[in-house]
Backbone atoms as SQL, in Angstrom:
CREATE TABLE atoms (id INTEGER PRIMARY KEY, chain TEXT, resi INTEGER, resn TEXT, atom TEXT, x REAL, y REAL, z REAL);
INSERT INTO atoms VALUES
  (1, 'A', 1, 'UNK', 'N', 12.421, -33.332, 5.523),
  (2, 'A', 1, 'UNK', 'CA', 11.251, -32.917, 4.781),
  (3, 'A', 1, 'UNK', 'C', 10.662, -31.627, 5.337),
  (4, 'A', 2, 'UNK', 'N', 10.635, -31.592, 6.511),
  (5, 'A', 2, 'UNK', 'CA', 9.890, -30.220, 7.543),
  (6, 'A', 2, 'UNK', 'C', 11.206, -29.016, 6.676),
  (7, 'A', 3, 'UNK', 'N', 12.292, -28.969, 6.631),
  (8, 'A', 3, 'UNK', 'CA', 12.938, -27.938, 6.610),
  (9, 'A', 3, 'UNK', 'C', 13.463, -27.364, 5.148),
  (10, 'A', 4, 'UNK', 'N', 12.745, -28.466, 4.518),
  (11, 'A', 4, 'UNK', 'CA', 12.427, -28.177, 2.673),
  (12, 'A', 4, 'UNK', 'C', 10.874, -27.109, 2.744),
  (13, 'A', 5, 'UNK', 'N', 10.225, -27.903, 3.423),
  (14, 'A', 5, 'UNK', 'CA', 8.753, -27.037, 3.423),
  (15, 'A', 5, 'UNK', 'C', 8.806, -25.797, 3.972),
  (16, 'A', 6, 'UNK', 'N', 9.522, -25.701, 4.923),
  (17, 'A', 6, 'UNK', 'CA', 10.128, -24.238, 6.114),
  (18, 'A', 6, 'UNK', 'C', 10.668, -23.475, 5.147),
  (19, 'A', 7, 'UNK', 'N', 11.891, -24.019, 4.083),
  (20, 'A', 7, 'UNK', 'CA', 12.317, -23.095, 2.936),
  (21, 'A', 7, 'UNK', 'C', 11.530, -22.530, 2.078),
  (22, 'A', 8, 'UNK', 'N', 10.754, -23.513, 1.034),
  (23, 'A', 8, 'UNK', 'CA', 9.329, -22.865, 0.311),
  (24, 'A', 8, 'UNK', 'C', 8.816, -22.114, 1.005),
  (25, 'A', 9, 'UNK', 'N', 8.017, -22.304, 2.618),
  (26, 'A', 9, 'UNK', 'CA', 7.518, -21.447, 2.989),
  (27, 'A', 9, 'UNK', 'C', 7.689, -19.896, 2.905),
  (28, 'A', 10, 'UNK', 'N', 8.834, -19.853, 3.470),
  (29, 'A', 10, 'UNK', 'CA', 10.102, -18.528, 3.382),
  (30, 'A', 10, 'UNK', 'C', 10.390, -17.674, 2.379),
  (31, 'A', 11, 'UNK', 'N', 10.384, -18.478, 1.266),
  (32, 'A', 11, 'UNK', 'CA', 10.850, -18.378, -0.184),
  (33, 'A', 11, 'UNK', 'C', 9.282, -17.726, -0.768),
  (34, 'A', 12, 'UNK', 'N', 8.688, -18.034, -0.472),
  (35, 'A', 12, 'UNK', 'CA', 7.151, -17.644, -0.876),
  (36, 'A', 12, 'UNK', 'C', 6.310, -16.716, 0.052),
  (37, 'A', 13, 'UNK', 'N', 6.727, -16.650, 1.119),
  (38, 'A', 13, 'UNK', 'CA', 6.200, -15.526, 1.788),
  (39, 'A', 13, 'UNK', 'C', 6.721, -14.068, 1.606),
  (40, 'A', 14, 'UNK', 'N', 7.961, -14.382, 1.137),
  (41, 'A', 14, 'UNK', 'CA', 9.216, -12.895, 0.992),
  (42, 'A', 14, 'UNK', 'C', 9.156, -12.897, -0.247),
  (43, 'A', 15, 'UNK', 'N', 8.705, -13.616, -0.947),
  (44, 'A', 15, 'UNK', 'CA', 8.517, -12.959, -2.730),
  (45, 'A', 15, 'UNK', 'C', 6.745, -12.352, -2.857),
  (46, 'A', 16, 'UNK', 'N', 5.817, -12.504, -1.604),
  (47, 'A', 16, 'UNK', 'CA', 4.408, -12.183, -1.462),
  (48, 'A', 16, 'UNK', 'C', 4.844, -11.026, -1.144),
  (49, 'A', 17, 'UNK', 'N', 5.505, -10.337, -0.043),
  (50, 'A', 17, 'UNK', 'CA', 6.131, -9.213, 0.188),
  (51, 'A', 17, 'UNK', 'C', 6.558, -8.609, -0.557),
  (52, 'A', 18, 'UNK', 'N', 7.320, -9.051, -1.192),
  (53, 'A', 18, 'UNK', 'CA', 8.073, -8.229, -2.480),
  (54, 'A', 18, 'UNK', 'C', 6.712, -7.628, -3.512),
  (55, 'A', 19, 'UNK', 'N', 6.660, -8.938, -3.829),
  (56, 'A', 19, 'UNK', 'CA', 4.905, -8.414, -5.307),
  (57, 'A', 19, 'UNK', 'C', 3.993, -6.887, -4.212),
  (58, 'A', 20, 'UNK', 'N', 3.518, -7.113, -2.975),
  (59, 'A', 20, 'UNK', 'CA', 3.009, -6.673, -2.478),
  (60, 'A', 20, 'UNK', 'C', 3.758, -5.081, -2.192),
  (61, 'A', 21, 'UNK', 'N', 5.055, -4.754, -1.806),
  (62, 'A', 21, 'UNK', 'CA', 5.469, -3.495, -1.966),
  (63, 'A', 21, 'UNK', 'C', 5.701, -2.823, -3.071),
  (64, 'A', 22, 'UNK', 'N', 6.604, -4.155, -4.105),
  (65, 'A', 22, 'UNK', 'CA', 6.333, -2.913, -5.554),
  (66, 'A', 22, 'UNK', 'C', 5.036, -2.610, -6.107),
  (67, 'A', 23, 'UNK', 'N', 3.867, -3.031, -5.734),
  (68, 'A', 23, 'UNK', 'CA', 2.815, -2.987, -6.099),
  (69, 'A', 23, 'UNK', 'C', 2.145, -1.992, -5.668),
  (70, 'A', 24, 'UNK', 'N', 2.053, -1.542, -3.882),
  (71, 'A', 24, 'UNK', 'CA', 1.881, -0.517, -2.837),
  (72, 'A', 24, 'UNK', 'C', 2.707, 0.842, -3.931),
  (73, 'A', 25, 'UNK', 'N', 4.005, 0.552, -4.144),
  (74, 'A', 25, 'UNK', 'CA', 4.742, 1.839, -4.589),
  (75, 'A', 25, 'UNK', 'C', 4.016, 2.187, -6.095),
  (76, 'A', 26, 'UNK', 'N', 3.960, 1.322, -7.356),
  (77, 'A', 26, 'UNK', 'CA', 3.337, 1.581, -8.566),
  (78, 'A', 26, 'UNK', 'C', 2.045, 1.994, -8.111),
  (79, 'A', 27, 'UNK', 'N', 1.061, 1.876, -7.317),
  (80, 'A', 27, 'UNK', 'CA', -0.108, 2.315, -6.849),
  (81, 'A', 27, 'UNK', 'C', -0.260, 3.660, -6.488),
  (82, 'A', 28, 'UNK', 'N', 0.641, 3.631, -5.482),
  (83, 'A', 28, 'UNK', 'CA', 0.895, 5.270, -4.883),
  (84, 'A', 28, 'UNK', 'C', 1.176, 5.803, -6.243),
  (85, 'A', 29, 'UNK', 'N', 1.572, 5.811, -6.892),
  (86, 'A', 29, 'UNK', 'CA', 2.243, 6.547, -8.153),
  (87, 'A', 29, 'UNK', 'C', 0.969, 7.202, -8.979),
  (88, 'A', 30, 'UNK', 'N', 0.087, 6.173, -9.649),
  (89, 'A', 30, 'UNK', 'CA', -0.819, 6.289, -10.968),
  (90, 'A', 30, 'UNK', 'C', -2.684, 6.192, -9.739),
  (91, 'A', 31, 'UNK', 'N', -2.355, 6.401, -8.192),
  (92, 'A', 31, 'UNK', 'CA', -3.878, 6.361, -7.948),
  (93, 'A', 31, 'UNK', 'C', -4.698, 5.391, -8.037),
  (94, 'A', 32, 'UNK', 'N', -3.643, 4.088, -7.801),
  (95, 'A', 32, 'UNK', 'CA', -4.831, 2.848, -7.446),
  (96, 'A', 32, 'UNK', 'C', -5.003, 2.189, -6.254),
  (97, 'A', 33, 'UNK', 'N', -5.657, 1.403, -5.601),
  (98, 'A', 33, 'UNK', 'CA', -5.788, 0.943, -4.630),
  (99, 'A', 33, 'UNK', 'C', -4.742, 0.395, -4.056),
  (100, 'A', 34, 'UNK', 'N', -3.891, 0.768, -3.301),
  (101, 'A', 34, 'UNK', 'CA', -2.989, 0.884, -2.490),
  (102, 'A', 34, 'UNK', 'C', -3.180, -0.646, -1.058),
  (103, 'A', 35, 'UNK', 'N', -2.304, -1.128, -0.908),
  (104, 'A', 35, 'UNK', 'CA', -2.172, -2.004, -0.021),
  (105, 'A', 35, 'UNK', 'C', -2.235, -1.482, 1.739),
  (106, 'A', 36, 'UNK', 'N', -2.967, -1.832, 2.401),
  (107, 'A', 36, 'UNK', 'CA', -3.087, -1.353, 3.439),
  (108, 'A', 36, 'UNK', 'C', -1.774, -1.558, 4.831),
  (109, 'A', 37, 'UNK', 'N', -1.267, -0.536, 5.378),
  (110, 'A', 37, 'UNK', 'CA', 0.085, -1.011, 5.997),
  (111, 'A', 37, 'UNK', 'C', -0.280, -2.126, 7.535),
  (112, 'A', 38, 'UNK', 'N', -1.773, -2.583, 7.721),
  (113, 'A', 38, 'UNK', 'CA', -1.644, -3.427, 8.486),
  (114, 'A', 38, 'UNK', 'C', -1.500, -4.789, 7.590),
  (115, 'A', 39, 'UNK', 'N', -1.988, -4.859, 6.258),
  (116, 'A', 39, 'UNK', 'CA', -1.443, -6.132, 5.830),
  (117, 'A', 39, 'UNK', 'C', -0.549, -6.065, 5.338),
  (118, 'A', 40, 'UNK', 'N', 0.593, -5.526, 4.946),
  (119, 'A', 40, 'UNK', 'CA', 1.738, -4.855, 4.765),
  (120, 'A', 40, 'UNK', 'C', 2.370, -5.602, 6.208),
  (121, 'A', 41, 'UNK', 'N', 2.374, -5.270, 7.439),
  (122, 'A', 41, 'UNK', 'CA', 3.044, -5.720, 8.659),
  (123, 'A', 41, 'UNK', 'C', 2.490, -6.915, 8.804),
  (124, 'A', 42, 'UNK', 'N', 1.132, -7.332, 8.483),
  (125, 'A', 42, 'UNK', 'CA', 1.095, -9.038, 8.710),
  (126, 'A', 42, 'UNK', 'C', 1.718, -9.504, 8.114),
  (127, 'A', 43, 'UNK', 'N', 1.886, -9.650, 6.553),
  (128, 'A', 43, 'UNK', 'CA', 2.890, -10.200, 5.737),
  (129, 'A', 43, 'UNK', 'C', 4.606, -10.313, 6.436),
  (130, 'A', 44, 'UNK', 'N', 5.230, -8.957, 7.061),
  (131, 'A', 44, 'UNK', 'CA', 6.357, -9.157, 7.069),
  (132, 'A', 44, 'UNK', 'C', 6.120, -9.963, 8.434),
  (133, 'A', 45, 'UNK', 'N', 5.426, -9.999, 9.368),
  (134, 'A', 45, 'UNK', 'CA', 5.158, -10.931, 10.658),
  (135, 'A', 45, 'UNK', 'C', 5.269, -12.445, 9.854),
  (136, 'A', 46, 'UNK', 'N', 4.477, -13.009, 8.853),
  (137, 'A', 46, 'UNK', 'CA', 4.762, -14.026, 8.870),
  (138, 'A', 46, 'UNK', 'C', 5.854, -14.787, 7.934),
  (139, 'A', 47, 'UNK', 'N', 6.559, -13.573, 7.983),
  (140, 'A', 47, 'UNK', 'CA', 7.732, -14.234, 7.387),
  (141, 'A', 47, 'UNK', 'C', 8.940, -13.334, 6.074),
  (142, 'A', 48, 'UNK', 'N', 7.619, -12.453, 5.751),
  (143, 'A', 48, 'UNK', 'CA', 8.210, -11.283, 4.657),
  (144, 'A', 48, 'UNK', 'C', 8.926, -10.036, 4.914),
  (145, 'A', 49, 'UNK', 'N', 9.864, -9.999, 6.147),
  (146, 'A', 49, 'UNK', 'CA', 10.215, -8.679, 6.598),
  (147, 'A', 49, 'UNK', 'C', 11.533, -8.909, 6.194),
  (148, 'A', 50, 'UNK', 'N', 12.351, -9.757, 5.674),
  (149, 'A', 50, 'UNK', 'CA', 13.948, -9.304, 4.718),
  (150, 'A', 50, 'UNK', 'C', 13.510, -8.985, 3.275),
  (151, 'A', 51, 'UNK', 'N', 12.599, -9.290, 2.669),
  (152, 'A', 51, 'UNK', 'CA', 12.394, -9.175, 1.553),
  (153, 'A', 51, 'UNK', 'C', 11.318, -7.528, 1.285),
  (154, 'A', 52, 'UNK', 'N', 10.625, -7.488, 2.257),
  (155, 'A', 52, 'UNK', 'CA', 9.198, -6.343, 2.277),
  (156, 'A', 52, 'UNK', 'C', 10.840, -5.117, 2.837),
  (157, 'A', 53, 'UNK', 'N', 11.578, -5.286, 3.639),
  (158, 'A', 53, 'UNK', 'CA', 12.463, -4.248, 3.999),
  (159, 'A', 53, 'UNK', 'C', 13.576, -4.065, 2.543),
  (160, 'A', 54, 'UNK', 'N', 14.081, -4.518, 2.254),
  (161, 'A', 54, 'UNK', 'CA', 15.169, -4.458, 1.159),
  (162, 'A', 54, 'UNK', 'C', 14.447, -3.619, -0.027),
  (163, 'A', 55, 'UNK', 'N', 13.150, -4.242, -0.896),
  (164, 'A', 55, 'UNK', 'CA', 12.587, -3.809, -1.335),
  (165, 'A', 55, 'UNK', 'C', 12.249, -2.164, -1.033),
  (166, 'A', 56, 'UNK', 'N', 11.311, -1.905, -0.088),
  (167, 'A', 56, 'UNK', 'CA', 11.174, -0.696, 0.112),
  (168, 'A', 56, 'UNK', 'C', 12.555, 0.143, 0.487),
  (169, 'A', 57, 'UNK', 'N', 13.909, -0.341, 0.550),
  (170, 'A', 57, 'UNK', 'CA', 14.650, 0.405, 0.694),
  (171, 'A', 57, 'UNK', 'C', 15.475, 0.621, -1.115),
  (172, 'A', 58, 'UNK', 'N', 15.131, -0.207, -1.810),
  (173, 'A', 58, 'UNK', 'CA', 15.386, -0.511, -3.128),
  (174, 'A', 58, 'UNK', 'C', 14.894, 0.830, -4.365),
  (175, 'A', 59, 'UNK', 'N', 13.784, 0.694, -3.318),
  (176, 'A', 59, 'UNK', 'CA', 12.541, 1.625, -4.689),
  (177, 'A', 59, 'UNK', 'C', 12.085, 2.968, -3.762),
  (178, 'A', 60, 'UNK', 'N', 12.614, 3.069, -2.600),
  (179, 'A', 60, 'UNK', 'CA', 12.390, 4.042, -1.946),
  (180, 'A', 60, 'UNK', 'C', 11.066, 4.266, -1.532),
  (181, 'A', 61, 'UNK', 'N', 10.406, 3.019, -0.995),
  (182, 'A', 61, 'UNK', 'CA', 8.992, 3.157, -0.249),
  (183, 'A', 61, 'UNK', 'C', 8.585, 3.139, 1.083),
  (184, 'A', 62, 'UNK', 'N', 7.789, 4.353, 1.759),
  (185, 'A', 62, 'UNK', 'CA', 7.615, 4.046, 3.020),
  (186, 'A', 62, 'UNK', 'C', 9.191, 4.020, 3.471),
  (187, 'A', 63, 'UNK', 'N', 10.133, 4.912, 3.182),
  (188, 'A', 63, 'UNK', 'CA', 11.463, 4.912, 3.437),
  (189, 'A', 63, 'UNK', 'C', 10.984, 6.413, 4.855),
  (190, 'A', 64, 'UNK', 'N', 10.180, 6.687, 5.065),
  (191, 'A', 64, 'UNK', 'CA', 10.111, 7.956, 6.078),
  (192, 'A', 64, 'UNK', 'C', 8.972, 7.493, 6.945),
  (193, 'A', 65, 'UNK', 'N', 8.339, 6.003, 6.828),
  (194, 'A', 65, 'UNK', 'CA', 7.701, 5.520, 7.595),
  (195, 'A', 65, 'UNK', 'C', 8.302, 4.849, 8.704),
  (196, 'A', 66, 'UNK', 'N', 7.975, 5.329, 10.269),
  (197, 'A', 66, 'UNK', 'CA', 8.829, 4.951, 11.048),
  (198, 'A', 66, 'UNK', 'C', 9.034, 3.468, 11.502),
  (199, 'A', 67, 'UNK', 'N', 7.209, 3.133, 11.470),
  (200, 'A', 67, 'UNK', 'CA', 6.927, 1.676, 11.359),
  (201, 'A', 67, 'UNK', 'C', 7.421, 1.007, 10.665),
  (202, 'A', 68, 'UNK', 'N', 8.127, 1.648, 9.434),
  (203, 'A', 68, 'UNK', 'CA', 8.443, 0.591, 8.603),
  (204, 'A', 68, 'UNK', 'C', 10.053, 0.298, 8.852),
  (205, 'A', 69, 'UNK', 'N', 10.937, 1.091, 8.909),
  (206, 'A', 69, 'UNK', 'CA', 11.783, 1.480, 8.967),
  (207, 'A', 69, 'UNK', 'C', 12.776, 1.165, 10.511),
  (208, 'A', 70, 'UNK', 'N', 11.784, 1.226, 10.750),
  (209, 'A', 70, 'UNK', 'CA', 12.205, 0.568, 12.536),
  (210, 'A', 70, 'UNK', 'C', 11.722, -1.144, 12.409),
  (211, 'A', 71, 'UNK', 'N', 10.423, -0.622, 12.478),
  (212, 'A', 71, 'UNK', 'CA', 9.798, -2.213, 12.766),
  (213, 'A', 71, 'UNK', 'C', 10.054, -3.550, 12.037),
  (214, 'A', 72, 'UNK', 'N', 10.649, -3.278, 10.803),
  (215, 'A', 72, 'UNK', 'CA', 10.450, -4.055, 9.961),
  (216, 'A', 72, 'UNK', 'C', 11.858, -4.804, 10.274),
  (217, 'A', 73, 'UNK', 'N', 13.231, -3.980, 10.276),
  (218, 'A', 73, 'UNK', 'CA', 14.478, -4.564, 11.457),
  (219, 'A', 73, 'UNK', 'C', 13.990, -5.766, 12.765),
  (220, 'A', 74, 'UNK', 'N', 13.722, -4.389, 13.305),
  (221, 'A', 74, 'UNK', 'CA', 13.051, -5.464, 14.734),
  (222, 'A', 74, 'UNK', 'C', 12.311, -6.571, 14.517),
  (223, 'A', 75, 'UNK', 'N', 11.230, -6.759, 13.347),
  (224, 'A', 75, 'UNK', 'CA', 10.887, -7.979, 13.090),
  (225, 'A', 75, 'UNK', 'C', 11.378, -9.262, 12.624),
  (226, 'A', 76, 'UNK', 'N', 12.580, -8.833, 11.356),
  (227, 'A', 76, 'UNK', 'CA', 13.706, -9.603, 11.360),
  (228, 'A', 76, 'UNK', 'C', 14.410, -9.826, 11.933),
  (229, 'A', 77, 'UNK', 'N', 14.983, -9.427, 13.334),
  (230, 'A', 77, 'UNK', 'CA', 15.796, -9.922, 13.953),
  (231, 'A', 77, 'UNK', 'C', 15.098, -11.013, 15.088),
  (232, 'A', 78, 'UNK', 'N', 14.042, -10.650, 15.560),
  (233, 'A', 78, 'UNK', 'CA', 12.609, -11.713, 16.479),
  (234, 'A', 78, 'UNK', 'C', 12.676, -12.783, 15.459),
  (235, 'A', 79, 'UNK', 'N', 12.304, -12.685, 13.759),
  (236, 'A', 79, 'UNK', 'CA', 12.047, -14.167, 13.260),
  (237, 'A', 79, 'UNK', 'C', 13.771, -14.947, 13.434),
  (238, 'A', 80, 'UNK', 'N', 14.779, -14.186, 12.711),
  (239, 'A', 80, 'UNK', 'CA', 15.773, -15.085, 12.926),
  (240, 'A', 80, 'UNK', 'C', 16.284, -16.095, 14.278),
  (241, 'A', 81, 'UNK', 'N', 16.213, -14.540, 15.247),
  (242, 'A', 81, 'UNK', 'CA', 16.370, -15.661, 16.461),
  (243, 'A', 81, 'UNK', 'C', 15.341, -17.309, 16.566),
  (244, 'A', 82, 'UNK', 'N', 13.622, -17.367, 15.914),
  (245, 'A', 82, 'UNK', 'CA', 12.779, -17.917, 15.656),
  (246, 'A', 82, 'UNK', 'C', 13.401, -18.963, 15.178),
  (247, 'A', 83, 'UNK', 'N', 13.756, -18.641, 13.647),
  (248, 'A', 83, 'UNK', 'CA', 14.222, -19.552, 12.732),
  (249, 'A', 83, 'UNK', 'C', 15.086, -20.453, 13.625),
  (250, 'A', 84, 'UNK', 'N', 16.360, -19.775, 14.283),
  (251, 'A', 84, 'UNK', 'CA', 17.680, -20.311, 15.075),
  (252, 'A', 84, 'UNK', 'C', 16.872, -21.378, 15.985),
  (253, 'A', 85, 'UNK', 'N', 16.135, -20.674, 16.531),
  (254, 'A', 85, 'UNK', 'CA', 15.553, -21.743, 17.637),
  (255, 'A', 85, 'UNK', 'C', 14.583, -23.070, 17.027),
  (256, 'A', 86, 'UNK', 'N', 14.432, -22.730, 16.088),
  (257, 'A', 86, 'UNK', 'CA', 13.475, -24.227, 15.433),
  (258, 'A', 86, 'UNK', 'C', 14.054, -25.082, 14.944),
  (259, 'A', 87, 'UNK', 'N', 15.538, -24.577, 14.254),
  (260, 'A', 87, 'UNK', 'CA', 16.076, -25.048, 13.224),
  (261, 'A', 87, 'UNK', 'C', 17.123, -25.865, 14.494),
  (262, 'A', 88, 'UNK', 'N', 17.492, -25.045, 15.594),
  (263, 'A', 88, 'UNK', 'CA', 18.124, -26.655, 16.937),
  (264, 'A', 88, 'UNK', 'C', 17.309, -27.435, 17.471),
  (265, 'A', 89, 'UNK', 'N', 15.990, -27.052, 17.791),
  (266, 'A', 89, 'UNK', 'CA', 15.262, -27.797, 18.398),
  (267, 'A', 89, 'UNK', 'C', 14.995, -28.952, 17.126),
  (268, 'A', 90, 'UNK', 'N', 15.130, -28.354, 15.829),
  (269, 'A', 90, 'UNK', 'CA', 14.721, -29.839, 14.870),
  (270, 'A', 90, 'UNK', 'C', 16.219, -30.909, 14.490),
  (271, 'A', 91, 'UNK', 'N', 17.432, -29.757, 15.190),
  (272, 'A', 91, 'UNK', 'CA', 18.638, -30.328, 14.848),
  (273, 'A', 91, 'UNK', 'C', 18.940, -30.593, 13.148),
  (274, 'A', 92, 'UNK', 'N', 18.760, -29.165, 12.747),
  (275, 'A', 92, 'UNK', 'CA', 18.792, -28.898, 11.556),
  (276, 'A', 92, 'UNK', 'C', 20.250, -28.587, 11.363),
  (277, 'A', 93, 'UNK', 'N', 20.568, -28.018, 12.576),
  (278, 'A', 93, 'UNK', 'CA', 22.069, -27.484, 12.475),
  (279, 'A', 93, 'UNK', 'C', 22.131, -27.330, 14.263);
């Protein structure tokens, strides 16, 4: 049951990411209120950094941001190891 909820979780945090960058990019475009890049990096911290990275490499956003572009790697590779380690300690695999 924990690792159905761990999936939704996942599944819904990286599609919040997603709405949230194409949204940042259509903004930048037409002059509307723009998403701020510290909640931009909280999002991919808790969970949205394969989906917030692909995306902006998709639509070409924040593609010359170094934070993004660096950090957003490095953050996915910290959660996976994460994931790896929860998912033995629950003997998920």
């Amino acid at each position: 049951m924990i690792s159905v909820i761990f999936i939704i979780y996942l599944l819904s945090i990286n599609f919040v990411a997603f709405l949230l960058t194409y949204y940042d990019k259509k903004a930048s475009k037409v002059g509307l209120r723009r998403v701020r890049e510290n909640t931009l990096m909280l999002i991919a911290l808790l969970g949205g950094s394969a989906a917030m990275y692909i995306t902006m490499k998709m639509i070409h956003h924040k593609t010359k941001v170094s934070l993004f572009m660096v950090g957003l790697p490095f953050i996915f590779v910290i959660e996976m190891i994460l994931v790896i380690f929860i998912a033995r300690s629950l003997h998920i695999f």
